[in-house]
PALUMBA-406639 format. One record per atom (N, C-alpha, C): residue number from 1; atom name; x, y, z. Coordinates in Angstrom, 1 decimal, m for minus. Example, Ala and Ser with C-alpha at 12.3 -4.5 7.8 and 13.67 -1.06 7.14 Angstrom:
2
n->1; atom->N; px->13.2; py->m5.7; pz->7.8
n->1; atom->CA; px->12.3; py->m4.5; pz->7.8
n->1; atom->C; px->13.2; py->m3.3; pz->7.8
n->2; atom->N; px->12.8; py->m2.2; pz->7.1
n->2; atom->CA; px->13.7; py->m1.1; pz->7.1
n->2; atom->C; px->12.9; py->0.0; pz->7.9
END
This chain:
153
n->1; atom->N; px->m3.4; py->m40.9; pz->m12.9
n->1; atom->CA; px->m2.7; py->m40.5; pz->m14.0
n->1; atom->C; px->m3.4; py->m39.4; pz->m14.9
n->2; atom->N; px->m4.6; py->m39.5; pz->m14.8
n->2; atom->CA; px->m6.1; py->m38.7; pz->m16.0
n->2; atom->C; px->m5.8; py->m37.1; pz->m15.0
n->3; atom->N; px->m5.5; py->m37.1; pz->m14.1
n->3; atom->CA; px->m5.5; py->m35.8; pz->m13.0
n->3; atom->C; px->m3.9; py->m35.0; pz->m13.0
n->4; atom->N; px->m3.1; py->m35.2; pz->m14.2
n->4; atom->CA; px->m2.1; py->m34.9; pz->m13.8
n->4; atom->C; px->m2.1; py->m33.7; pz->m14.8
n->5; atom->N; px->m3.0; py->m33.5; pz->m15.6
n->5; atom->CA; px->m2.4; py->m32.2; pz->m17.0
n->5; atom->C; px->m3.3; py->m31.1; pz->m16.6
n->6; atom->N; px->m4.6; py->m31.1; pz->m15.7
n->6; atom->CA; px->m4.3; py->m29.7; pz->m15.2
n->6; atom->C; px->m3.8; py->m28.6; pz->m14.7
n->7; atom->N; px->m3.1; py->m29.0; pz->m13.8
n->7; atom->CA; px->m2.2; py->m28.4; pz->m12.7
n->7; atom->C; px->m1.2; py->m27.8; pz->m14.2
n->8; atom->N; px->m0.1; py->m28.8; pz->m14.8
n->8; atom->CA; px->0.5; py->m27.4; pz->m15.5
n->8; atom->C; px->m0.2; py->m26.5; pz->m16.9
n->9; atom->N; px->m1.3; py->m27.1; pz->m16.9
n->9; atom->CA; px->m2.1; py->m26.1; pz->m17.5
n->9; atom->C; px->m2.7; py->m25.1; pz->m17.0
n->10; atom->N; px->m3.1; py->m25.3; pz->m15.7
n->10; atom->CA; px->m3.3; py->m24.2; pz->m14.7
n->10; atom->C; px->m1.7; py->m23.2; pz->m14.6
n->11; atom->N; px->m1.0; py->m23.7; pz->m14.3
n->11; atom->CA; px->0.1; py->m22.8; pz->m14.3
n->11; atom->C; px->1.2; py->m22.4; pz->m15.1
n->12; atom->N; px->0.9; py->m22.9; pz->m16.3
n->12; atom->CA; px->1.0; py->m22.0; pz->m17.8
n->12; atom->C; px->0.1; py->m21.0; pz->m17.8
n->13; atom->N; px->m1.2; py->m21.2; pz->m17.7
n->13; atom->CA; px->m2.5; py->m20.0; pz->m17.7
n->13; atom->C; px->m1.7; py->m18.9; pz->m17.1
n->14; atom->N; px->m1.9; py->m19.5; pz->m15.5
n->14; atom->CA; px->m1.5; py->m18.0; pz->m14.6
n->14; atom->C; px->m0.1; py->m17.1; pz->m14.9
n->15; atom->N; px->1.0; py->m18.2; pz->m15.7
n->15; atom->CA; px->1.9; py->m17.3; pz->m15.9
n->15; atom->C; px->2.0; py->m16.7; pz->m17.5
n->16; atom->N; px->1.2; py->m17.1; pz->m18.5
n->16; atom->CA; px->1.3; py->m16.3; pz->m19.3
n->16; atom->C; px->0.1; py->m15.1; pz->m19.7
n->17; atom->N; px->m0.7; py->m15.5; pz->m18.9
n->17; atom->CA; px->m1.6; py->m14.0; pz->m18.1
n->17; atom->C; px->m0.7; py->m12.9; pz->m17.5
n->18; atom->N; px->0.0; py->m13.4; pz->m16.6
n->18; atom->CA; px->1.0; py->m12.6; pz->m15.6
n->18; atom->C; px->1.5; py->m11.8; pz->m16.8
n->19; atom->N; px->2.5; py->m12.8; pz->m17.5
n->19; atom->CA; px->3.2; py->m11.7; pz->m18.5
n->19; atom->C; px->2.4; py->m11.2; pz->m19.7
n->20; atom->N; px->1.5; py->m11.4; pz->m19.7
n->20; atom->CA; px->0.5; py->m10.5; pz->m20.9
n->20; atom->C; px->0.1; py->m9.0; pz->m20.2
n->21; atom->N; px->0.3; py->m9.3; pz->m18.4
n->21; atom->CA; px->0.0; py->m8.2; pz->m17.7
n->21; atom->C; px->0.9; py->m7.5; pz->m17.5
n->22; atom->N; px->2.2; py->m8.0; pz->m17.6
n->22; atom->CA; px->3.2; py->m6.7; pz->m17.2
n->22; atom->C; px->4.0; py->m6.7; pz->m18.4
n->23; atom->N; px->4.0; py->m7.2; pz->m20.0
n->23; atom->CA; px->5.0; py->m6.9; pz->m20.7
n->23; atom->C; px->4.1; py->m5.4; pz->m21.5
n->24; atom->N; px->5.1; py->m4.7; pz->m22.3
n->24; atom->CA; px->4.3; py->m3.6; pz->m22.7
n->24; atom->C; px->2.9; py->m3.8; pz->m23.7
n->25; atom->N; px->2.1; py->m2.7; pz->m23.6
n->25; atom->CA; px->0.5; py->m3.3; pz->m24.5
n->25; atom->C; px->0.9; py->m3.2; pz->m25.7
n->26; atom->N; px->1.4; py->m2.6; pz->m26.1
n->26; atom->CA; px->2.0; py->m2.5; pz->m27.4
n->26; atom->C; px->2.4; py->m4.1; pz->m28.1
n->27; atom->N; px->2.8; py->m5.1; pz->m27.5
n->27; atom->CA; px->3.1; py->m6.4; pz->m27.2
n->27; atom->C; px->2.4; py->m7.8; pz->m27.3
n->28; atom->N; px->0.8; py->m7.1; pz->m27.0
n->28; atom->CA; px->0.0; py->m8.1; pz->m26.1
n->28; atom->C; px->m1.4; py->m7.8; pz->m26.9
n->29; atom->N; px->m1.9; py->m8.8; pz->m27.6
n->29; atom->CA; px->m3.4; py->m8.1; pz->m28.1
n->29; atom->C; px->m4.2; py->m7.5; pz->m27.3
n->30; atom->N; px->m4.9; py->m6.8; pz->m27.9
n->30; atom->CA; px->m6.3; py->m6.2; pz->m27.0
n->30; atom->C; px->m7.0; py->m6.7; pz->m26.3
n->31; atom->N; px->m7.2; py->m8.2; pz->m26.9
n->31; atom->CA; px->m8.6; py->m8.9; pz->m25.8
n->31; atom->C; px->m7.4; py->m9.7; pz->m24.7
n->32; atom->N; px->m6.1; py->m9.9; pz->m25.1
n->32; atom->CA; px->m5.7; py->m10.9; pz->m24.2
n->32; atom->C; px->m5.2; py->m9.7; pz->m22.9
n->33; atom->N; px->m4.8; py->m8.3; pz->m23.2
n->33; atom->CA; px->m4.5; py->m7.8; pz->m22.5
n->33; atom->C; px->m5.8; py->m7.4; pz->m21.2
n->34; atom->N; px->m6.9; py->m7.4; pz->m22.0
n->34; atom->CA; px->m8.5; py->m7.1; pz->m21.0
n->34; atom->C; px->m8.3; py->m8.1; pz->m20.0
n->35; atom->N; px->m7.9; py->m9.4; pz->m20.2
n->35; atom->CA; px->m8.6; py->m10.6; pz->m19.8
n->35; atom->C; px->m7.3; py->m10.9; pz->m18.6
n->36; atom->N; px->m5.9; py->m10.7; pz->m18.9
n->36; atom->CA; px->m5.2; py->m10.4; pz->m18.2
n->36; atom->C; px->m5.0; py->m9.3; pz->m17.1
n->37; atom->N; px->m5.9; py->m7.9; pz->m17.0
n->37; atom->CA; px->m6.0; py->m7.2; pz->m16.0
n->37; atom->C; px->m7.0; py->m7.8; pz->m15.4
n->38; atom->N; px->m8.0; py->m7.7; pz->m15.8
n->38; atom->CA; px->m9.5; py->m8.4; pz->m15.2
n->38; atom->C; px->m9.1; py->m9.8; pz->m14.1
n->39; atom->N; px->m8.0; py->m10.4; pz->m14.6
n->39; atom->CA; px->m7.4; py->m11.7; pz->m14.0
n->39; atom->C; px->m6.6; py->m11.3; pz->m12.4
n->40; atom->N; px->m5.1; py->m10.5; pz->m13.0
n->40; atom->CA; px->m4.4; py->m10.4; pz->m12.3
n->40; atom->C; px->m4.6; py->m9.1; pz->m11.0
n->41; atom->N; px->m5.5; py->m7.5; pz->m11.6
n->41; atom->CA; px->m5.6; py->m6.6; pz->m10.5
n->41; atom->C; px->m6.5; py->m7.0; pz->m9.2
n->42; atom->N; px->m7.5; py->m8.4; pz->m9.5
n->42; atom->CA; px->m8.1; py->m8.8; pz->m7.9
n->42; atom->C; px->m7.1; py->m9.1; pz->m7.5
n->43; atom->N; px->m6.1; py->m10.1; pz->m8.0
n->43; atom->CA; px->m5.0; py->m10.6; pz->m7.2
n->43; atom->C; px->m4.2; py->m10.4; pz->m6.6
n->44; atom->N; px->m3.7; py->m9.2; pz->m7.0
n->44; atom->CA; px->m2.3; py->m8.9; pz->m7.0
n->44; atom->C; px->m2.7; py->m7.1; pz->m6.8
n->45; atom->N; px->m2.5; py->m6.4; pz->m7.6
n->45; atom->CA; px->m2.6; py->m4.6; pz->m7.1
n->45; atom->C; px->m3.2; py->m4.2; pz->m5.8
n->46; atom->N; px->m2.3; py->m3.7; pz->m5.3
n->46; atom->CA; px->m2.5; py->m2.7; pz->m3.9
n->46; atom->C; px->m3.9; py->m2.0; pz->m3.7
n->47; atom->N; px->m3.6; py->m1.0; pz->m4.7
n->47; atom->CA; px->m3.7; py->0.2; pz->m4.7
n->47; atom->C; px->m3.0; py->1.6; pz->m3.8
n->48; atom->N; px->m2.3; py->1.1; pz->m2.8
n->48; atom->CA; px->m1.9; py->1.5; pz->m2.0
n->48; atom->C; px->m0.8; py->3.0; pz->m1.9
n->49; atom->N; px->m0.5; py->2.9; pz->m3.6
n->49; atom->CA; px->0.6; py->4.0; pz->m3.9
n->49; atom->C; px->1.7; py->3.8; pz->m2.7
n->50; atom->N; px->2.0; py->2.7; pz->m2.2
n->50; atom->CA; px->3.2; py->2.3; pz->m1.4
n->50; atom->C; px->4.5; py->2.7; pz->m2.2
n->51; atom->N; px->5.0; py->2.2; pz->m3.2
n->51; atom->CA; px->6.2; py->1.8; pz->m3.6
n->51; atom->C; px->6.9; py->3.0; pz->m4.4
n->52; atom->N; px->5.4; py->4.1; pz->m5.0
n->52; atom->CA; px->5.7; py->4.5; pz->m5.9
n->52; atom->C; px->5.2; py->6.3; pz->m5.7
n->53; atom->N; px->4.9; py->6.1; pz->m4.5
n->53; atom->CA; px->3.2; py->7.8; pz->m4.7
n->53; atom->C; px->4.1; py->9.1; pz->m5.2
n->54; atom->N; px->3.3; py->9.9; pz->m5.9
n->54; atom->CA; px->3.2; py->10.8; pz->m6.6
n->54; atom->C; px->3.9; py->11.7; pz->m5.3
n->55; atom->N; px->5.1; py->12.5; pz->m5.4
n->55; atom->CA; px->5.3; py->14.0; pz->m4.5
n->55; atom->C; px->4.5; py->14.8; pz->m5.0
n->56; atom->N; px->4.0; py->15.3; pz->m4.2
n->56; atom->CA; px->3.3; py->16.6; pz->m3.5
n->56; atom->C; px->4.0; py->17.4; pz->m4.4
n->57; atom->N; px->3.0; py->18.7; pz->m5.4
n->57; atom->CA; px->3.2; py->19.5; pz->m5.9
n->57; atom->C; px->3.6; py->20.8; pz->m5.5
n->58; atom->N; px->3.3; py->21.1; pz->m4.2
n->58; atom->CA; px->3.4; py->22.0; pz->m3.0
n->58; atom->C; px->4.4; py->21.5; pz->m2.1
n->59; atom->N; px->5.0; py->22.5; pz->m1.7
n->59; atom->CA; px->6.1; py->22.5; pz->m0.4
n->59; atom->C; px->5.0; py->23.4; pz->0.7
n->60; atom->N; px->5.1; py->23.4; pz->2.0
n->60; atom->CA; px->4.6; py->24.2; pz->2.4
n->60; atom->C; px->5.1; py->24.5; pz->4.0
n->61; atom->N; px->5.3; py->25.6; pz->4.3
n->61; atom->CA; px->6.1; py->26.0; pz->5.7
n->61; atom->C; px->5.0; py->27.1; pz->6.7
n->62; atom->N; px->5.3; py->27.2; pz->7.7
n->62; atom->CA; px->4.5; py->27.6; pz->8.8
n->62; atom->C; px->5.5; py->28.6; pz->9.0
n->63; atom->N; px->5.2; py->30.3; pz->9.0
n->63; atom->CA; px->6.1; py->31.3; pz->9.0
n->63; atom->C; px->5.4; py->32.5; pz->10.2
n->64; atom->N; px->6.6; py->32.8; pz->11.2
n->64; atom->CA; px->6.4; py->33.8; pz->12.2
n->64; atom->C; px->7.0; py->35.0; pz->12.2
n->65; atom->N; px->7.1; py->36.2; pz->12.5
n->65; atom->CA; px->8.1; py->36.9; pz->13.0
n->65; atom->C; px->8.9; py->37.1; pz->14.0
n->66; atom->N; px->9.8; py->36.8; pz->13.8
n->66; atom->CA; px->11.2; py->37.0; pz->14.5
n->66; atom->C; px->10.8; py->38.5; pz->15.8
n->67; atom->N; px->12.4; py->38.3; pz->16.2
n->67; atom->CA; px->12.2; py->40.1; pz->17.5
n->67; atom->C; px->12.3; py->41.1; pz->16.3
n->68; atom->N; px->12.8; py->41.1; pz->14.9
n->68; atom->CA; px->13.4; py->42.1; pz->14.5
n->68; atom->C; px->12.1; py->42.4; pz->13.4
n->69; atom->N; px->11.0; py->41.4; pz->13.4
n->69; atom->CA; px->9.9; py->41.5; pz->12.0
n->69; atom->C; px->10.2; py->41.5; pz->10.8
n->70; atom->N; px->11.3; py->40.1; pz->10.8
n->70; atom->CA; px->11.3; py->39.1; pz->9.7
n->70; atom->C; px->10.6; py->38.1; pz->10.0
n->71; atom->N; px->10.7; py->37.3; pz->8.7
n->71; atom->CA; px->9.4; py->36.3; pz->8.6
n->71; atom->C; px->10.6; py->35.3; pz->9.1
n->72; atom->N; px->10.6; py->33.8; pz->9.9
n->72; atom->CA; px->11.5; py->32.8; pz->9.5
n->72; atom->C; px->10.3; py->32.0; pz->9.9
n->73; atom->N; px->11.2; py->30.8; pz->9.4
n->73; atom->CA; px->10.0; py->29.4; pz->9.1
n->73; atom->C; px->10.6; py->29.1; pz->10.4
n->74; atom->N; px->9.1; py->28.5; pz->10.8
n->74; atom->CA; px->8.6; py->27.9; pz->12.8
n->74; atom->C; px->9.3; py->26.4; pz->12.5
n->75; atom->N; px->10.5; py->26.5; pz->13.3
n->75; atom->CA; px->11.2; py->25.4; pz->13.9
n->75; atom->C; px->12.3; py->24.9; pz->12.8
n->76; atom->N; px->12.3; py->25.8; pz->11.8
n->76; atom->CA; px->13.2; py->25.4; pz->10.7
n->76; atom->C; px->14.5; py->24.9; pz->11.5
n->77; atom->N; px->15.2; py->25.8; pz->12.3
n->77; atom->CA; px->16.2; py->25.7; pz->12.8
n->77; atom->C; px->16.3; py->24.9; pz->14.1
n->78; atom->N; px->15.5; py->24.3; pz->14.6
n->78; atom->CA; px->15.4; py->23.4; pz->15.5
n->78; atom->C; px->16.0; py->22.3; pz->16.0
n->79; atom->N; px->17.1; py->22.0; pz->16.9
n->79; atom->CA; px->17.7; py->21.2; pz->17.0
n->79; atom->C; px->17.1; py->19.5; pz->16.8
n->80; atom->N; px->15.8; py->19.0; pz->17.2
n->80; atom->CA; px->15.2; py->17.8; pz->17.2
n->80; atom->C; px->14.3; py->17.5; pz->15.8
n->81; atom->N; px->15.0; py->16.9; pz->15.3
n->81; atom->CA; px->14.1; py->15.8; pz->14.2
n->81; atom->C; px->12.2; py->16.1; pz->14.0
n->82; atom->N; px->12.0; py->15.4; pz->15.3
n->82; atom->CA; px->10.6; py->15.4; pz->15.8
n->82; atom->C; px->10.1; py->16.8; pz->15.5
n->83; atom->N; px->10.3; py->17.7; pz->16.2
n->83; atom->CA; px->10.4; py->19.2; pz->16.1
n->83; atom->C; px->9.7; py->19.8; pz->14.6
n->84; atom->N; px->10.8; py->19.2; pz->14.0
n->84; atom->CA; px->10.8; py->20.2; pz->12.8
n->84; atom->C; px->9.6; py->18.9; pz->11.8
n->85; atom->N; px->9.2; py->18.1; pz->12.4
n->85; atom->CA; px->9.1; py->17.2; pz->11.8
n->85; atom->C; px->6.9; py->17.5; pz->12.0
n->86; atom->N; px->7.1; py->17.5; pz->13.4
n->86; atom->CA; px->5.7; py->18.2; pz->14.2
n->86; atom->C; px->5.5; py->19.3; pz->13.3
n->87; atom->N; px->6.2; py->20.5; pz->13.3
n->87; atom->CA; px->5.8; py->21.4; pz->12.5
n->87; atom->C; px->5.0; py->21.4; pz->11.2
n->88; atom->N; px->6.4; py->20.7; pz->10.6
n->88; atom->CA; px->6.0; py->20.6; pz->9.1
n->88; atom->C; px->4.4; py->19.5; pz->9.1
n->89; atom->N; px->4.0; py->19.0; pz->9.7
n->89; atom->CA; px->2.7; py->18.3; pz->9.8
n->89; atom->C; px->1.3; py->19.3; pz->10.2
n->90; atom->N; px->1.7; py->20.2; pz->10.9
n->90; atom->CA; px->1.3; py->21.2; pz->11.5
n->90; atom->C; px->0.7; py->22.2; pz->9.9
n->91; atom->N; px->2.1; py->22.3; pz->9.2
n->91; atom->CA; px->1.7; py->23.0; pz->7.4
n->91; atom->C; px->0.9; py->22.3; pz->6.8
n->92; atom->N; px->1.1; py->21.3; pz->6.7
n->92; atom->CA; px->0.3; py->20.6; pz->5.9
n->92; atom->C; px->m1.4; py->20.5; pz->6.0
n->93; atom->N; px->m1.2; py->20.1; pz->7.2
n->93; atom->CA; px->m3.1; py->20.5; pz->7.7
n->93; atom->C; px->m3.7; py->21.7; pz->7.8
n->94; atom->N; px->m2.5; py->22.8; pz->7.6
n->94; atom->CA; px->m3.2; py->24.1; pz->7.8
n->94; atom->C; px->m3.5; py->24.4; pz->6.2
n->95; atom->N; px->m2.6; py->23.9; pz->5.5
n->95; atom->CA; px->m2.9; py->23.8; pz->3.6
n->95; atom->C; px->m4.0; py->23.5; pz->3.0
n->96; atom->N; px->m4.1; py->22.4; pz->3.9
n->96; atom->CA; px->m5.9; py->21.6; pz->3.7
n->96; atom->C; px->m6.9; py->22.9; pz->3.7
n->97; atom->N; px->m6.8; py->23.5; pz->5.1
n->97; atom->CA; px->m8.0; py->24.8; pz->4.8
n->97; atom->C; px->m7.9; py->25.7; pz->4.1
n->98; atom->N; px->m6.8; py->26.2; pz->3.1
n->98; atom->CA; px->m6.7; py->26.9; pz->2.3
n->98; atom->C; px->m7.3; py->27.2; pz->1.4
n->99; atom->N; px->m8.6; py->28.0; pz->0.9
n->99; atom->CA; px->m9.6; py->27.8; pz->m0.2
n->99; atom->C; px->m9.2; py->29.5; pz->m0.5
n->100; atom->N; px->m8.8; py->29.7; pz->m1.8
n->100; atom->CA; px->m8.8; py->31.0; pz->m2.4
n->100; atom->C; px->m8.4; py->31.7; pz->m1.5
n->101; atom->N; px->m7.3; py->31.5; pz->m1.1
n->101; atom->CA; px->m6.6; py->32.6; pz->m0.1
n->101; atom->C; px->m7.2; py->32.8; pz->1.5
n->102; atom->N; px->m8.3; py->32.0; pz->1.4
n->102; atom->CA; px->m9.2; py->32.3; pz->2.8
n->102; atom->C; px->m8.4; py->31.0; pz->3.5
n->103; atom->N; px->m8.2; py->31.0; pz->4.9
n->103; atom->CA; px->m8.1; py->29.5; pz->5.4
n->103; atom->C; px->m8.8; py->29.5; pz->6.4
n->104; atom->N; px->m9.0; py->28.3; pz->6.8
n->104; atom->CA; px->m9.8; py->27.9; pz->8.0
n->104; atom->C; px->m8.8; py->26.9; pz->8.8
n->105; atom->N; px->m8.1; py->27.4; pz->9.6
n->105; atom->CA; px->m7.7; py->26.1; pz->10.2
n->105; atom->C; px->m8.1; py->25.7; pz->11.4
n->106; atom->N; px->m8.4; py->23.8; pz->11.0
n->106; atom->CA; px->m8.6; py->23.6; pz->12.7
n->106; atom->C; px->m8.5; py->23.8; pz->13.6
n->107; atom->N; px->m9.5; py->23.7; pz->14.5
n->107; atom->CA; px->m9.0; py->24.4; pz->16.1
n->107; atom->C; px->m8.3; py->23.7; pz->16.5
n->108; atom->N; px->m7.9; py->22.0; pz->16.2
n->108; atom->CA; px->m6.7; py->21.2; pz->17.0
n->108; atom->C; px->m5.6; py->22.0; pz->17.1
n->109; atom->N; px->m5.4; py->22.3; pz->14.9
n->109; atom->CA; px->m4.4; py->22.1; pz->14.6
n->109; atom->C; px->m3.8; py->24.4; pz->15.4
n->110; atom->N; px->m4.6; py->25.3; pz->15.1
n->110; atom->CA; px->m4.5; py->26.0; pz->15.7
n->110; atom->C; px->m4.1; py->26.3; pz->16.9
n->111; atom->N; px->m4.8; py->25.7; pz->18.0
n->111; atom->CA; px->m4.5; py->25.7; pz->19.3
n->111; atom->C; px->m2.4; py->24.9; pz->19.5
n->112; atom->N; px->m2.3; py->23.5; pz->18.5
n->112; atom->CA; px->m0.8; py->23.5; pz->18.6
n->112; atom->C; px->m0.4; py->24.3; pz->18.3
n->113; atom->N; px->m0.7; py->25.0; pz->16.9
n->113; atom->CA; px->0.7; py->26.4; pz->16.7
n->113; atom->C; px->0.6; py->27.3; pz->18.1
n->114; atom->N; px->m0.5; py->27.6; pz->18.1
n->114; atom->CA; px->m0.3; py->28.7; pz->19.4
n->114; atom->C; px->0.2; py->28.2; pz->20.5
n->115; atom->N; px->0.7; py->26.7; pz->20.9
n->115; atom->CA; px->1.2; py->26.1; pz->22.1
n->115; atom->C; px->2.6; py->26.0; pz->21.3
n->116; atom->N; px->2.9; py->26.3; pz->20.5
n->116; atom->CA; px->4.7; py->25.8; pz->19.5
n->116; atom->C; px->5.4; py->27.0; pz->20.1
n->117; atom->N; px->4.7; py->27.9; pz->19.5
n->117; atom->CA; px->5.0; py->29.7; pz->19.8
n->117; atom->C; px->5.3; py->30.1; pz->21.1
n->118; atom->N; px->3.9; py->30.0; pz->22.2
n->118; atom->CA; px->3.9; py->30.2; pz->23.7
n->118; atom->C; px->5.3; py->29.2; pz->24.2
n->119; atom->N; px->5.6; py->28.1; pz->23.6
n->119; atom->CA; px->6.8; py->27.5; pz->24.6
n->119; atom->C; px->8.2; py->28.1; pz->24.0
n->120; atom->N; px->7.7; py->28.6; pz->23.0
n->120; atom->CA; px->9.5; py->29.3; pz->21.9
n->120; atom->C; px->9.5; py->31.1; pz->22.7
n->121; atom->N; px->8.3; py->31.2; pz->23.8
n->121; atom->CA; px->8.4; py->32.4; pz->24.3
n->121; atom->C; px->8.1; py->33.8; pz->23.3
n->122; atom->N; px->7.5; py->33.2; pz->22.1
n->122; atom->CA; px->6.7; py->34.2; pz->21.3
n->122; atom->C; px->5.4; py->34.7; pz->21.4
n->123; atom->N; px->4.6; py->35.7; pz->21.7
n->123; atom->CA; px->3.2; py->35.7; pz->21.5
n->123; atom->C; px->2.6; py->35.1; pz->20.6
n->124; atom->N; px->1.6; py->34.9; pz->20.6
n->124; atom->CA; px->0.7; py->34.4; pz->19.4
n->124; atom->C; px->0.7; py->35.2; pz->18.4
n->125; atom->N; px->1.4; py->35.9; pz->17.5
n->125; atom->CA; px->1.3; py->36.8; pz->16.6
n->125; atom->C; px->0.9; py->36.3; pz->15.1
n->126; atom->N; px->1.3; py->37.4; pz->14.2
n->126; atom->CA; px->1.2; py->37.0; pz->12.8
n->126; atom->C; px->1.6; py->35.6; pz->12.4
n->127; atom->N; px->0.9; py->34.6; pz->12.2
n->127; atom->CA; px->1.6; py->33.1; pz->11.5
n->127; atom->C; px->0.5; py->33.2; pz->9.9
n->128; atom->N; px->1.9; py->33.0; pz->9.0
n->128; atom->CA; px->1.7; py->32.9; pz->7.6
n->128; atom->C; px->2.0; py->31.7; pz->7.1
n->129; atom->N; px->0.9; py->31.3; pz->6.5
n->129; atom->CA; px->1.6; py->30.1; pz->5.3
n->129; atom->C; px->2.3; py->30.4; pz->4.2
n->130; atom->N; px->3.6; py->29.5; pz->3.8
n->130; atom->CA; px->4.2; py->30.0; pz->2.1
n->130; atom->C; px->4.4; py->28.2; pz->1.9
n->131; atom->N; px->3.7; py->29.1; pz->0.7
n->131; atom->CA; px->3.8; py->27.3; pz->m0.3
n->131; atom->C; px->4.3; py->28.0; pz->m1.3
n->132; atom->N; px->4.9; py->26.7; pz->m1.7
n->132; atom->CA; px->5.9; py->26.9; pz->m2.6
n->132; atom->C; px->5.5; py->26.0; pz->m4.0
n->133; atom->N; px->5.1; py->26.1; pz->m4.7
n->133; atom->CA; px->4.5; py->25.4; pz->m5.8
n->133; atom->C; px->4.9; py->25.1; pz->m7.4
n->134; atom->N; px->4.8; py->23.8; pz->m7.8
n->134; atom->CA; px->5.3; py->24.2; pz->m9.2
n->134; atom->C; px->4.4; py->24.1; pz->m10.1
n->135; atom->N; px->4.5; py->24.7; pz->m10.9
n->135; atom->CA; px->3.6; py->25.2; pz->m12.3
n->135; atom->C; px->3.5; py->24.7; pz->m13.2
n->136; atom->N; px->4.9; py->23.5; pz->m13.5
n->136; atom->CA; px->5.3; py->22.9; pz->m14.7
n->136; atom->C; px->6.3; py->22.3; pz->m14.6
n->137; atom->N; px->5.5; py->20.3; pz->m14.3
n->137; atom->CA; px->6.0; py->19.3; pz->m14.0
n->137; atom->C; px->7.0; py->19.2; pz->m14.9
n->138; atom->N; px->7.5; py->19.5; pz->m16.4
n->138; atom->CA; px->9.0; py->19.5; pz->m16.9
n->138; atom->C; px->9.9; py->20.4; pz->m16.6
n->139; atom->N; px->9.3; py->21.8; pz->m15.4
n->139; atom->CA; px->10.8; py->22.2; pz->m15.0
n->139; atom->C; px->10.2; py->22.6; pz->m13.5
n->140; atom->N; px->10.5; py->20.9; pz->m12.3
n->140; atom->CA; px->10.6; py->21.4; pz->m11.1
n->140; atom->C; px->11.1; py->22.1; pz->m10.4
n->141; atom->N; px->12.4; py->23.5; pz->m10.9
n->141; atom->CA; px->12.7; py->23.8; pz->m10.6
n->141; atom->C; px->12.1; py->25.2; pz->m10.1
n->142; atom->N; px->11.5; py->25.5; pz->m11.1
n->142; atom->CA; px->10.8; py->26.9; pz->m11.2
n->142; atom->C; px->9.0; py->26.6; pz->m10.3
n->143; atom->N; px->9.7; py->27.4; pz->m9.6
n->143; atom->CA; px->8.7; py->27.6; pz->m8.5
n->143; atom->C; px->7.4; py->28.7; pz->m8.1
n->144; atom->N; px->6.1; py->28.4; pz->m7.4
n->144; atom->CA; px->5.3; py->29.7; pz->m8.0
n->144; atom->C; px->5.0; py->29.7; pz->m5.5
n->145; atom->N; px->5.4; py->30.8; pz->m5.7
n->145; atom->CA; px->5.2; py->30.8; pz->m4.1
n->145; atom->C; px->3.5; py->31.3; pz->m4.2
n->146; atom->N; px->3.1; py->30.8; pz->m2.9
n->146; atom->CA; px->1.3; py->32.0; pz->m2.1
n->146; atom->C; px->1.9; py->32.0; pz->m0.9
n->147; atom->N; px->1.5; py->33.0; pz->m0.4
n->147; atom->CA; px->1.4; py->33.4; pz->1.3
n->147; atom->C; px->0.0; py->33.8; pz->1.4
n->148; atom->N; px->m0.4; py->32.5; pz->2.5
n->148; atom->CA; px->m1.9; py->33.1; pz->3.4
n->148; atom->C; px->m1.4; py->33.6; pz->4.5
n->149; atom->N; px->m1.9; py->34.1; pz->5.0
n->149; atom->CA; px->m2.0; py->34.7; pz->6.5
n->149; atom->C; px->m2.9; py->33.6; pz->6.6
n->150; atom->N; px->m2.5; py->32.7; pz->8.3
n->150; atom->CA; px->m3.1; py->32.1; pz->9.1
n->150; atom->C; px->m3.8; py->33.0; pz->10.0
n->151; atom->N; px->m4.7; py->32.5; pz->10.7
n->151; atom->CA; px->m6.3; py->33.0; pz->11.2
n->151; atom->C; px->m6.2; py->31.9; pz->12.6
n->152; atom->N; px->m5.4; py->32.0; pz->14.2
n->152; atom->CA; px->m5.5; py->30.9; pz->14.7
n->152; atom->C; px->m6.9; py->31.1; pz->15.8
n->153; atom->N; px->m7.2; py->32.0; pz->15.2
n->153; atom->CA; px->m8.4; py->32.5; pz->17.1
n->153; atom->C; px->m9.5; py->31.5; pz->16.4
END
């Protein structure tokens, strides 16, 4: 009978911790709010940015010349998913080497563009990166483009 009042005292604790942890701080005093993350982030937080991650400030496309020496984006128009999907993965790691307009890109990732190209029956020619970038997270609309020249030898 002496063993029966911790248990919901234990789970009164955990649940009005819980909501000291997710109602707003504004809400919640200062020490109960400390005592309430310190409690619940071992428990419970990911960190994983699963549910919620930040988009990418940058758009970025992998660009060739055409027969006529226009620029069009590599595979944009591609009938398969995968395809356009490879590519765009293909931009992204080439973005990674991007330092002050210089790039480096890996020789993996290099050697696939030059195998994308050779099977589309293009030489290895001019491949440019364009990102597309925003400047100012209250108007994503307005966009600030770079073009590197990619370097694949």
């Amino acid at each position: 009978m002496r063993l029966r009042w911790p248990i919901p005292l234990l789970v009164a604790g955990h649940t009005a911790l819980l909501a000291a942890y997710t109602l707003p701080a504004d809400l919640v005093p200062l020490r109960t709010r400390a005592l309430a993350i310190a409690y619940v982030r071992p428990l419970f937080h990911q960190q994983w940015r699963l549910f919620a991650p930040d988009p990418p400030l940058c758009s970025c496309q992998l660009q060739v010349t055409d027969a006529n020496g226009r620029w069009v984006g590599l595979g944009e128009d591609h009938p398969h998913y995968l395809y356009r999907r490879m590519v765009r993965g293909m931009a992204w790691n080439a973005q990674r080497g991007v330092v002050e307009g210089h790039t480096r890109v890996e020789p993996v990732i290099a050697e696939a563009i030059g195998r994308l190209l050779r099977d589309q029956g293009s030489s290895v020619g001019p491949v440019r990166l364009v990102e597309r970038c925003i400047t100012d997270p209250e108007r994503p609309h307005q966009r600030e483009e770079r073009i590197t020249p990619l370097v694949l030898r």
